[in-house]
Backbone as CSV, one residue per row, in Angstrom:
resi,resn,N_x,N_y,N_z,CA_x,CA_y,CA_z,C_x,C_y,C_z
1,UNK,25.107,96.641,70.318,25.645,97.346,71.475,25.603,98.832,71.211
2,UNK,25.364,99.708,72.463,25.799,101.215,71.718,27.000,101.848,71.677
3,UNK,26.671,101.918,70.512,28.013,102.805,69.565,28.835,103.864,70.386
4,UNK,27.909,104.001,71.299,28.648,105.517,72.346,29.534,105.138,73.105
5,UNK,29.479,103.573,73.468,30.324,102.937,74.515,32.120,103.026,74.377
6,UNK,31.949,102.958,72.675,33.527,102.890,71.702,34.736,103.540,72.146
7,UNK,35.487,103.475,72.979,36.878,104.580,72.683,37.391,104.460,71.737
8,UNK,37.614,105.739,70.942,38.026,106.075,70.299,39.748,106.300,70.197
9,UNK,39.847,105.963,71.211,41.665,105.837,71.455,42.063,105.084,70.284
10,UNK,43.554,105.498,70.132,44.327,104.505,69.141,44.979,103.509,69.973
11,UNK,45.131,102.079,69.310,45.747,100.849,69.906,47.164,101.108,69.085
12,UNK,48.005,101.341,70.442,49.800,101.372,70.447,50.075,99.973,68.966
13,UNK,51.252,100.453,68.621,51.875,99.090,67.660,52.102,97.963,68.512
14,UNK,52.356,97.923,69.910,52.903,96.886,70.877,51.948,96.465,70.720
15,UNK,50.605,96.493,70.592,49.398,95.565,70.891,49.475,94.626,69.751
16,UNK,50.147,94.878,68.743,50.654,93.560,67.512,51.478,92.722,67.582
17,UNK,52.527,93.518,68.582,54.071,92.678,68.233,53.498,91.345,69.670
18,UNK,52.992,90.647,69.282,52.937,89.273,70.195,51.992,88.105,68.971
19,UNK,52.515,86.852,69.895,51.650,85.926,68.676,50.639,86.631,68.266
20,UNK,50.070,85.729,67.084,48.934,86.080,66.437,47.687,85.179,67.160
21,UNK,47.946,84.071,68.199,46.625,83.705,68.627,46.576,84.450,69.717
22,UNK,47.511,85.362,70.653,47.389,85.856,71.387,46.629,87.366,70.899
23,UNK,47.209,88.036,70.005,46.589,89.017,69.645,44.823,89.048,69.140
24,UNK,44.314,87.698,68.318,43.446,87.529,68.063,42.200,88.120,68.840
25,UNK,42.099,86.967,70.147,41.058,87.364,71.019,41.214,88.483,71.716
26,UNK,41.907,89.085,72.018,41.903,90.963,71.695,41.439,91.916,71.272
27,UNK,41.675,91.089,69.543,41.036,91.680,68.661,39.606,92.256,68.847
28,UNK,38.654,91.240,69.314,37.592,90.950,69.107,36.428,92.331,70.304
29,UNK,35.498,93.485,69.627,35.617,94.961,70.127,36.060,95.667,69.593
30,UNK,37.420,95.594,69.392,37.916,96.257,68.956,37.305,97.421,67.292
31,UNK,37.971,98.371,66.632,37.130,98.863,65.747,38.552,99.487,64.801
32,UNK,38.424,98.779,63.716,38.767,99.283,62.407,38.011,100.334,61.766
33,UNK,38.965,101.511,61.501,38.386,102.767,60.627,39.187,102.586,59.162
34,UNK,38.591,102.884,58.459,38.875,103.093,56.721,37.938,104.343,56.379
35,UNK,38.676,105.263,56.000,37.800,106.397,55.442,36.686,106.654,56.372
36,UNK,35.468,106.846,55.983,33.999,107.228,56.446,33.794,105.779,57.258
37,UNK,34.033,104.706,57.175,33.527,103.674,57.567,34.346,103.448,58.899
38,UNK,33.731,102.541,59.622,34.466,102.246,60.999,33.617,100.746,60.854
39,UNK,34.087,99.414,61.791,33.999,98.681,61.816,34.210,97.891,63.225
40,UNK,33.126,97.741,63.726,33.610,96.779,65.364,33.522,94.657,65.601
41,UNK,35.259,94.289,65.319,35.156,93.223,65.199,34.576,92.642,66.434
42,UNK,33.514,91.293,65.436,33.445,90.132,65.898,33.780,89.138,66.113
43,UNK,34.591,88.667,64.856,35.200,87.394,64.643,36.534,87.684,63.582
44,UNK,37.790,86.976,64.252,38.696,86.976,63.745,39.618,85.132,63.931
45,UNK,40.638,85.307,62.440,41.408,84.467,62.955,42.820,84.394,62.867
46,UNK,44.031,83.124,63.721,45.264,84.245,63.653,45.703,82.574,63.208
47,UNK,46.709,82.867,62.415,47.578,82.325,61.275,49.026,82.650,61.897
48,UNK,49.642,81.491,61.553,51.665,81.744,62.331,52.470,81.675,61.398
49,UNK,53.616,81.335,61.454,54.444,82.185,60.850,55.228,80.970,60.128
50,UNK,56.314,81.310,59.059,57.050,80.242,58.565,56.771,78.688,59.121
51,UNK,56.917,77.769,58.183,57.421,76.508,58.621,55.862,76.435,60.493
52,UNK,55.405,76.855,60.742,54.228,76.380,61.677,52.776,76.036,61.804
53,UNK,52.566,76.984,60.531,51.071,76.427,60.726,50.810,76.533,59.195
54,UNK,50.563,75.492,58.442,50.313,74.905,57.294,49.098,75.608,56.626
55,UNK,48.217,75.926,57.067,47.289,76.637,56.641,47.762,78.971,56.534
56,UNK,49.096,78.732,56.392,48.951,80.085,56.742,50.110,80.659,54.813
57,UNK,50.000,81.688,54.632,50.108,82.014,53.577,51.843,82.344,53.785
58,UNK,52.437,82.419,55.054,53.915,82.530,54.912,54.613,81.200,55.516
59,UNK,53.667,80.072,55.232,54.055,78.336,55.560,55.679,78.365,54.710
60,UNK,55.922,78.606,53.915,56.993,78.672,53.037,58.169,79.046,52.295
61,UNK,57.635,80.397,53.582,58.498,81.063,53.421,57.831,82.849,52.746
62,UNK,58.741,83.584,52.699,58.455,85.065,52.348,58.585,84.765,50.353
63,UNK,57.313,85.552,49.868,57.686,85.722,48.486,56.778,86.838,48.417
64,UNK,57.166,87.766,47.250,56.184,89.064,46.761,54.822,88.727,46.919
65,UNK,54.094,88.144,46.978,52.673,88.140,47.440,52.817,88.114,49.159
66,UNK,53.314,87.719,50.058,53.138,87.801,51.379,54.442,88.424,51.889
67,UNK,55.069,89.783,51.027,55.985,90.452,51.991,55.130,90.941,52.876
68,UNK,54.316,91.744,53.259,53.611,92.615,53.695,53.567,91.884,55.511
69,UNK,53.534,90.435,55.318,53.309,90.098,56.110,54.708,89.709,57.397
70,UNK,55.771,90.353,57.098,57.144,90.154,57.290,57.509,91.401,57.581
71,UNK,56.667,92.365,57.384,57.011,93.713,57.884,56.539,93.982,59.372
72,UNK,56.801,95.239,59.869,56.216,95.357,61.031,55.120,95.299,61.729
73,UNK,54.838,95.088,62.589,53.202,94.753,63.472,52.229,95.873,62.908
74,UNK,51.471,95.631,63.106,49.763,96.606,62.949,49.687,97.516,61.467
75,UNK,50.413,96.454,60.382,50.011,96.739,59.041,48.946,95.721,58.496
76,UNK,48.444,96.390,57.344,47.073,95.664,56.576,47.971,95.189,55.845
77,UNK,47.575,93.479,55.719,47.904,92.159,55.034,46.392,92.346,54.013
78,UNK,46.356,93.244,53.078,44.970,92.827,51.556,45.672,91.930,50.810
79,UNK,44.722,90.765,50.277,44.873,90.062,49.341,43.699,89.841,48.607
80,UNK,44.307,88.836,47.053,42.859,88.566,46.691,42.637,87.389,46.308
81,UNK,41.782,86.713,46.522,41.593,85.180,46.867,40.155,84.605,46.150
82,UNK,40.737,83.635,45.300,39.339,82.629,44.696,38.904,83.595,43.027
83,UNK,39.717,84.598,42.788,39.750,85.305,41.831,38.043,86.343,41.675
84,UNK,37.994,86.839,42.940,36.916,87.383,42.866,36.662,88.670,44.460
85,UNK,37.753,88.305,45.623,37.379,88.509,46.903,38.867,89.410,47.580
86,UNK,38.465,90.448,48.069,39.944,90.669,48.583,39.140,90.758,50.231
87,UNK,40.607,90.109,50.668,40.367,89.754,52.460,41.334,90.810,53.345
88,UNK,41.434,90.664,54.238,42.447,91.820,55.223,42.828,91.261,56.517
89,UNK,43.566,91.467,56.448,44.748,90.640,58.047,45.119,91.837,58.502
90,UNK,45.143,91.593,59.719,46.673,92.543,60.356,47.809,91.789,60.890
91,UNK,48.910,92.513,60.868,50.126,91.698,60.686,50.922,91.918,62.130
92,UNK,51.088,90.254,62.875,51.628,90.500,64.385,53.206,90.538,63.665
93,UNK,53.104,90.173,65.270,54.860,90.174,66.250,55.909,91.416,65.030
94,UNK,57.343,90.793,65.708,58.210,91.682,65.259,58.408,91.684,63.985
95,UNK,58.923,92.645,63.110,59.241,92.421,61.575,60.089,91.639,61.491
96,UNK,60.037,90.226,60.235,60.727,89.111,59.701,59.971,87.845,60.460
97,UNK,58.931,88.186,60.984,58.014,86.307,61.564,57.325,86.472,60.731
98,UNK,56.416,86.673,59.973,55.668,86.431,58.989,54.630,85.561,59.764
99,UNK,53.551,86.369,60.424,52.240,86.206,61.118,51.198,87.262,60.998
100,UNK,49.913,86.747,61.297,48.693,88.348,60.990,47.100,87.167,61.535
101,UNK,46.327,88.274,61.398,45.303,87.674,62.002,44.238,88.225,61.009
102,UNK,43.581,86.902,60.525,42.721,87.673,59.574,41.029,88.396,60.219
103,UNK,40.349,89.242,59.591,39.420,90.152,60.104,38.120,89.116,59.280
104,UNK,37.735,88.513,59.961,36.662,87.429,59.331,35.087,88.396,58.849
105,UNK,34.759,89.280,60.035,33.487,89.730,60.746,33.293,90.992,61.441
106,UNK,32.581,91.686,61.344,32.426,92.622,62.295,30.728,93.311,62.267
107,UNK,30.707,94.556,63.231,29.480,95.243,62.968,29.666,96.713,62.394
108,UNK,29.034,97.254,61.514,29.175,98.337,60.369,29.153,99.461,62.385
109,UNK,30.016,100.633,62.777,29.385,101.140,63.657,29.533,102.840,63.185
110,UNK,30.029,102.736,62.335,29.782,104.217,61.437,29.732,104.058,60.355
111,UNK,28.915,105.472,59.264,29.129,104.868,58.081,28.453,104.388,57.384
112,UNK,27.267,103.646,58.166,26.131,102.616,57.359,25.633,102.916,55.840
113,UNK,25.561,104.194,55.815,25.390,103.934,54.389,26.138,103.985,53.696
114,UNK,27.524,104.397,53.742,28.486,104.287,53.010,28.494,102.768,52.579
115,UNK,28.665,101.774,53.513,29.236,100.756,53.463,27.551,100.010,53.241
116,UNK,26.613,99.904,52.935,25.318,99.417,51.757,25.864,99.821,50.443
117,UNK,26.265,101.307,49.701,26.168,101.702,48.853,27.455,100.612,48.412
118,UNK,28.378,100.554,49.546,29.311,99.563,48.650,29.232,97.953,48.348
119,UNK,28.498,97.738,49.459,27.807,96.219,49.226,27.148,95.996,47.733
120,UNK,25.993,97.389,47.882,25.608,97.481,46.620,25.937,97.146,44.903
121,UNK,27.270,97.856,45.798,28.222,98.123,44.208,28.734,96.597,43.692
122,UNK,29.171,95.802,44.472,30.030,94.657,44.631,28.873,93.665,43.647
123,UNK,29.645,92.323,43.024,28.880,91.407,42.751,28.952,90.231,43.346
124,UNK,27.939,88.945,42.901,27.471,88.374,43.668,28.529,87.910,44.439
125,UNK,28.795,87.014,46.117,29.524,86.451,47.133,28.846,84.854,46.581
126,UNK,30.048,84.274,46.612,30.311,82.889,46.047,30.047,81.751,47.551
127,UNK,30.007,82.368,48.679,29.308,81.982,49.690,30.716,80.818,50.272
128,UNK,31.583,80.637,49.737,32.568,79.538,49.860,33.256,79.827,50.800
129,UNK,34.125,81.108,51.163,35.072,81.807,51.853,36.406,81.559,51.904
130,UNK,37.143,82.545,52.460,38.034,82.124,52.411,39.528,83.170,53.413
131,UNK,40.155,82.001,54.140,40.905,82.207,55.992,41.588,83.116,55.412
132,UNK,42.852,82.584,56.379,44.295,83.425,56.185,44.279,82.097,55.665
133,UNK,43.224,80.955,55.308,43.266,80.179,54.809,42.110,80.357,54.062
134,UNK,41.596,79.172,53.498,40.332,78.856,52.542,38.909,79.858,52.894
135,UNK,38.060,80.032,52.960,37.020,80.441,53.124,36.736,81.570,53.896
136,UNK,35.847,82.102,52.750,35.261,83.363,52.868,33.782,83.875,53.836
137,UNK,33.426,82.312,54.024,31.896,82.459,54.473,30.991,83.602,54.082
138,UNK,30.867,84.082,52.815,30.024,85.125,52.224,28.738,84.451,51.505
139,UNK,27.817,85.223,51.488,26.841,84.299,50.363,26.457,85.931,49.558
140,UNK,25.088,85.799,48.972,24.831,87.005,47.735,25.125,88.229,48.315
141,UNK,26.503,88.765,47.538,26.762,89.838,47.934,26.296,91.263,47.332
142,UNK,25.133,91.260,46.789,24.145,92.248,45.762,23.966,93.166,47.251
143,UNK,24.157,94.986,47.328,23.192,95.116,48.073,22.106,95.105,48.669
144,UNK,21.385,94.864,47.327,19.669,94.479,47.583,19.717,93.369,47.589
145,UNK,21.117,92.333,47.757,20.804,90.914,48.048,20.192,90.333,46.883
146,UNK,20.140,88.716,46.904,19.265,88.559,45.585,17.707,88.584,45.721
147,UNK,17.719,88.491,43.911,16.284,88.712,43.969,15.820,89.778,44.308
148,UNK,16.230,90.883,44.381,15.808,92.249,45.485,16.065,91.859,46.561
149,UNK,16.404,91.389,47.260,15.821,91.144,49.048,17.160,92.427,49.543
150,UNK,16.687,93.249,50.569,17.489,94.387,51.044,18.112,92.936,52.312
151,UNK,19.880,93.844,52.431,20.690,92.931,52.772,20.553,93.744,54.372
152,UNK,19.995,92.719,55.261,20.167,92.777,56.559,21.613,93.904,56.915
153,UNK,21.644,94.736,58.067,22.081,95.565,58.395,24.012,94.595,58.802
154,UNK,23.333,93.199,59.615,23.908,92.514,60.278,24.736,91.852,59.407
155,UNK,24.325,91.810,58.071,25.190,90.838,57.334,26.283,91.724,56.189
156,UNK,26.099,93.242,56.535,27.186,94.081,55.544,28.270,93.672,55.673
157,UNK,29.120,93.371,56.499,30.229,92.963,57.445,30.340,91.750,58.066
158,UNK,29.909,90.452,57.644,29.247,89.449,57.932,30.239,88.218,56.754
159,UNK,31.601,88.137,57.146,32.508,87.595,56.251,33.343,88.662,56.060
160,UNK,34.803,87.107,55.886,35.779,88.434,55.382,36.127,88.968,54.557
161,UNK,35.400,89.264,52.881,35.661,89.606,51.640,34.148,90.753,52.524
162,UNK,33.174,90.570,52.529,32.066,91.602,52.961,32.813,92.689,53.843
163,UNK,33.597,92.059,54.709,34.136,93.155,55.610,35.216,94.285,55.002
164,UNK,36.070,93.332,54.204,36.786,94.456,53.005,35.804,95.003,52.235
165,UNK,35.013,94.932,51.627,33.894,95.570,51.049,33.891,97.080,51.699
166,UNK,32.903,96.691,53.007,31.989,97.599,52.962,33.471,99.099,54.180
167,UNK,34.750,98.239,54.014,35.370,99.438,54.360,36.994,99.685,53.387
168,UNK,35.901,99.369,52.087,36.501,100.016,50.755,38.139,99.513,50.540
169,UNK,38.555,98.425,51.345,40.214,97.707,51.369,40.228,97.089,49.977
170,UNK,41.449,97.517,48.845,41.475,96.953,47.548,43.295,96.827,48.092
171,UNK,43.595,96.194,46.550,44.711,95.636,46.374,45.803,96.991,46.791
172,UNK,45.474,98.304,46.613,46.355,98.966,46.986,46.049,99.356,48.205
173,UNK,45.872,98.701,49.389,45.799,98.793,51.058,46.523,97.719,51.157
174,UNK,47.143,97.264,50.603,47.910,96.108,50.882,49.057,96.836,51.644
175,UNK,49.686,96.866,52.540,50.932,97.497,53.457,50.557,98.933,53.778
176,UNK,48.834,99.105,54.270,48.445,100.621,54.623,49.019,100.382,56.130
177,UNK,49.929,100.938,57.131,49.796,101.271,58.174,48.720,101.501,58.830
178,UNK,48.237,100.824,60.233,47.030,101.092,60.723,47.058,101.711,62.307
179,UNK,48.195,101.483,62.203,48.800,102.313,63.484,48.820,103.473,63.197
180,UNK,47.677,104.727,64.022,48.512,105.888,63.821,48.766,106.692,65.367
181,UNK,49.216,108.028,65.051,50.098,108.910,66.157,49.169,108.620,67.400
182,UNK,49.010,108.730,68.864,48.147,108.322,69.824,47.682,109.861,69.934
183,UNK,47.936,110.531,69.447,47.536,112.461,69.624,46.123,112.287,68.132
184,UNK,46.573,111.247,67.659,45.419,111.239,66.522,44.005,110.797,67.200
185,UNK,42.758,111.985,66.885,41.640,111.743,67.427,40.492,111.841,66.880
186,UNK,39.287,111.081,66.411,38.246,111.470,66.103,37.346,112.850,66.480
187,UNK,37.136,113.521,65.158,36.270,114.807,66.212,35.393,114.445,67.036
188,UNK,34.911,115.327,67.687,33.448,114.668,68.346,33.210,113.927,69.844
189,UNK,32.722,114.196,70.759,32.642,113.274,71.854,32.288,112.135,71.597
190,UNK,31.259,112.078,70.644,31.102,110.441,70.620,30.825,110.429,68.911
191,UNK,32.085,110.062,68.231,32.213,109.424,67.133,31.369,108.827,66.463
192,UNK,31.137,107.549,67.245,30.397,106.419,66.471,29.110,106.636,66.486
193,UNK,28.688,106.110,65.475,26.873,105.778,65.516,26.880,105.347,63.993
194,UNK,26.017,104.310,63.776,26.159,103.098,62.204,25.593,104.906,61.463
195,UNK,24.705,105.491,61.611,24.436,106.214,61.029,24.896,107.041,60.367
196,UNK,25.959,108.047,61.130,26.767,108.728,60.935,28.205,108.837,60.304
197,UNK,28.523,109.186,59.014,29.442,108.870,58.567,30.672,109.982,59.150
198,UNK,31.730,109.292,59.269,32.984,109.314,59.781,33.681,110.645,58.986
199,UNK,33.863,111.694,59.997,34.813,112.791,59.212,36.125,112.733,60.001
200,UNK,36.614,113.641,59.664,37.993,114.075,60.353,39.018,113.285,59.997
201,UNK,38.862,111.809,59.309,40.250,110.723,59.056,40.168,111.354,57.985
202,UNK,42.193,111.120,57.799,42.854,111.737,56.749,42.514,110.666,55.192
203,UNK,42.744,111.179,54.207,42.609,110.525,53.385,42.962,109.619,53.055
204,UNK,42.578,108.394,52.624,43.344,106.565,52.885,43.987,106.179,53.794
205,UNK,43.256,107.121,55.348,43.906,106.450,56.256,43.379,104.833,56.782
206,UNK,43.926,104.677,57.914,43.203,103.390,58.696,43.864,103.266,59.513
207,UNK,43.043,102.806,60.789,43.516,102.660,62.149,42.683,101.393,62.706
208,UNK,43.030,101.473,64.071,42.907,100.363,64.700,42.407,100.871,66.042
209,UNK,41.082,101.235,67.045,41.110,101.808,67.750,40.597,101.044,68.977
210,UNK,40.864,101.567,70.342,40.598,100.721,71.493,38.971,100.156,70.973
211,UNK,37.938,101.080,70.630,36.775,100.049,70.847,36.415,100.126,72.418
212,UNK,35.527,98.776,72.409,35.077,97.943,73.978,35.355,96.214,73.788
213,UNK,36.790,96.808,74.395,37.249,95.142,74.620,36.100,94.285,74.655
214,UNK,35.890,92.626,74.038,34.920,92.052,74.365,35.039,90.984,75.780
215,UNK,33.853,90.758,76.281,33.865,89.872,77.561,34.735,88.949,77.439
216,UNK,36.097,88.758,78.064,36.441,87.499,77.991,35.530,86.134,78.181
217,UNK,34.413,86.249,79.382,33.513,85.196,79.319,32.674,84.808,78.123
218,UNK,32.648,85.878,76.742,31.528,85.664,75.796,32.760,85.354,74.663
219,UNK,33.821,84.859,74.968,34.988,85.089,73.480,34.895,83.347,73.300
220,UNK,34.731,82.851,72.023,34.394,81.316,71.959,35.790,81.144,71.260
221,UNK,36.326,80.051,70.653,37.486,79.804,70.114,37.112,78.253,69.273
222,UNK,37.359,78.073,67.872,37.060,76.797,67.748,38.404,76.928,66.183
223,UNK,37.700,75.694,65.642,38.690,75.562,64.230,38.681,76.440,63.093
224,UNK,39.076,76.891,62.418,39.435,78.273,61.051,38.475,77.631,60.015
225,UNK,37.663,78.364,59.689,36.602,78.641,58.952,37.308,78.064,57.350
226,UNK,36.974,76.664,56.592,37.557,76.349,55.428,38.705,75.958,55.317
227,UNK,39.395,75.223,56.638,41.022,75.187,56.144,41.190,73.195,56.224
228,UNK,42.282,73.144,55.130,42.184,71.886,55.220,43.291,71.071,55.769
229,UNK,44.397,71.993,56.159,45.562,71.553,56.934,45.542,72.289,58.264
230,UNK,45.940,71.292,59.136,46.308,72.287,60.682,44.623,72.535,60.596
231,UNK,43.449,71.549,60.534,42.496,72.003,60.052,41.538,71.994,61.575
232,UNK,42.481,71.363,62.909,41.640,71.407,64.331,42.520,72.083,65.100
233,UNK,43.363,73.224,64.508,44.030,74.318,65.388,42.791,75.109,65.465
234,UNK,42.405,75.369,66.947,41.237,76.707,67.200,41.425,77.856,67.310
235,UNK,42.158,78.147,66.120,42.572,79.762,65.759,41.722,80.238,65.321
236,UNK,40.314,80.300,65.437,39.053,80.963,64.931,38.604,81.588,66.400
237,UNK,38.208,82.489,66.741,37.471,83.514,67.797,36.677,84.390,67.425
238,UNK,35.234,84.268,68.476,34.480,84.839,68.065,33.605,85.530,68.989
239,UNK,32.791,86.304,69.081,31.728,87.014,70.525,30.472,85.468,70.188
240,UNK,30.353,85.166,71.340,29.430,84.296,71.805,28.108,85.259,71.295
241,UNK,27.115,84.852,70.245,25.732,85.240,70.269,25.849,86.414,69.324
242,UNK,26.573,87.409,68.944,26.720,88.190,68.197,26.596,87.905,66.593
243,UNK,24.884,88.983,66.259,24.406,88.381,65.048,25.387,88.470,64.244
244,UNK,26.606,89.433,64.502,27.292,89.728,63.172,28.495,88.657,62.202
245,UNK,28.672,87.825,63.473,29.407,86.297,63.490,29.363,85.663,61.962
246,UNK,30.382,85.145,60.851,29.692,84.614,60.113,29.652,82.694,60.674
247,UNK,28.922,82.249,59.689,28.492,81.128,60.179,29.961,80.053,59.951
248,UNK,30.252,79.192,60.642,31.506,78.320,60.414,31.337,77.035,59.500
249,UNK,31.994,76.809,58.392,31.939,76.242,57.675,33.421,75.067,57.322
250,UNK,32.921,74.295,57.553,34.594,73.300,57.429,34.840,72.870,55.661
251,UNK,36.169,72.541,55.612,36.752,72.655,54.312,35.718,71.145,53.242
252,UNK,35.722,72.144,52.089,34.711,71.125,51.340,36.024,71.134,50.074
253,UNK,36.326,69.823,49.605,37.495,69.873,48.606,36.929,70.659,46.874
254,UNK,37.696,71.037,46.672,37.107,71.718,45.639,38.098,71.882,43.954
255,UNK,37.836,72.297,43.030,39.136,72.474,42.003,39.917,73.163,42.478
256,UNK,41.310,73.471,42.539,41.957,74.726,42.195,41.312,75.511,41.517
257,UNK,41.850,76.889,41.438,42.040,77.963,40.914,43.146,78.462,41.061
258,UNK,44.091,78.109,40.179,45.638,78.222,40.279,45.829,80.332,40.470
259,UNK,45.028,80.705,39.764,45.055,82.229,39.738,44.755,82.771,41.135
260,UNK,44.333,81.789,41.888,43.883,82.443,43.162,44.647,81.657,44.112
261,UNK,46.010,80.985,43.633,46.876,80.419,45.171,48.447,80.892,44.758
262,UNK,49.104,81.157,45.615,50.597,81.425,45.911,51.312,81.159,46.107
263,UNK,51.085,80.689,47.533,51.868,79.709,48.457,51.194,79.343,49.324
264,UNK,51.968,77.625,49.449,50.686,76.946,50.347,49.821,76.060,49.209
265,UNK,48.860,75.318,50.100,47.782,74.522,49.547,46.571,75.470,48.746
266,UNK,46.741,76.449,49.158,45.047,77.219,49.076,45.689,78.481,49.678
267,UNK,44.864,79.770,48.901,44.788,80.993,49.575,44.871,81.150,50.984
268,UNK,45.894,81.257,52.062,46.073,81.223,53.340,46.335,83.033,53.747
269,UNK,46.578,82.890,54.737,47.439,84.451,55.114,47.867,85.198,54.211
């Protein structure tokens, strides 16, 4: 799509404080900024709160790995999952529900080379994935891909450990505010372009910006990518046809990795 279309507006905190399947397909247009990079989701999914949806990382209640998610609306939920991958949520409704919607997918729309050089940097994607539950849907995450092969434009951002990647989210973005002031503005009439890397954001900021809402007629909805409980809730949404989509993959049983779970069955929310 072109990049020029984007508003650059900031999305109010109210656009969080409601469920997380409601907020989800919302989501989807919409454009995450991190530093130089900007990001226009494709595919997201939304995870509930205490005691409701079994596949979600605050099923059990609040503990130091998922405060973040108990705080107020339109904060970054980073975690790191499968001992190799950190993922990124944003966090609905009011502070103390413990809900968020994880950022599965998107398209690189500023930035592009920033966010190769970091693909680059990263090692290989274990291709498994992993939600606000299980799966990551990533495969070789080498910039040059394996073997050499240069990594499609479409697939930088193409999963949700790729999508933390290539807009630099580590363990300390964990509770970054992504809400900022509505007087806060990108320079420039038209911001975006994959090419062009992103000035004017403050340092370790991140936001959340209007984007171009997607077609409600093109928004699909099916089951969460890897989860093995609550495993035909269709809390997965996605743009109909959009290469940047990752591919859906249902839960394959596997060992633990006790280092990579918390609470819950498996790495969730």
């Amino acid at each position: 799509m072109g990049s020029g279309e984007l508003s650059p507006a900031a999305l109010p905190r109210s656009f969080f404080d409601r469920p997380s399947h409601e907020v989800a397909p919302d989501l989807l247009g919409r454009v995450l900024v991190h530093g130089p990079v900007a990001v226009r989701l494709t595919e997201v999914e939304a995870y509930g709160g205490p005691g409701e949806d079994p596949a979600a990382h605050t099923y059990r209640g609040k503990t130091p790995r998922n405060a973040v998610m108990f705080g107020p609306p339109g904060h970054l939920y980073v975690y790191f999952t499968y001992g190799m991958h950190f993922c990124a949520n944003l966090v609905c409704l009011p502070e103390g529900f413990g809900s968020a919607v994880l950022l599965r997918a998107g398209e690189v729309v500023a930035g592009l080379e920033e966010a190769r050089v970091r693909r680059s940097a990263t090692g290989n994607g274990t291709g498994k994935g992993t939600g606000n539950g299980p799966g990551t849907g990533n495969g070789p995450g080498n910039g040059t891909g394996a073997r050499g092969r240069t990594i499609p434009d479409r697939d930088l951002a193409r999963g949700p450990a790729r999508l933390a990647v290539v807009l630099g989210l580590l363990r300390e973005h964990n509770g970054l505010d992504a809400i900022v002031d509505p007087s806060w503005a990108l320079p420039g009439d038209a911001p975006f372009a994959a090419g062009r890397r992103l000035t004017g954001v403050p340092h370790g900021a991140a936001a959340v910006l209007e984007g171009l809402p997607a077609d409600p007629a093109s928004i699909r909805s099916g089951p969460r990518t890897g989860i093995s409980t609550a495993k035909d809730t269709p809390w997965r949404f996605w743009i109909d046809g959009d290469p940047t989509v990752s591919p859906y993959r249902p839960h394959v049983p596997r060992r633990r990795n006790a280092a990579a779970t918390s609470v819950g069955e498996a790495p969730s929310s």
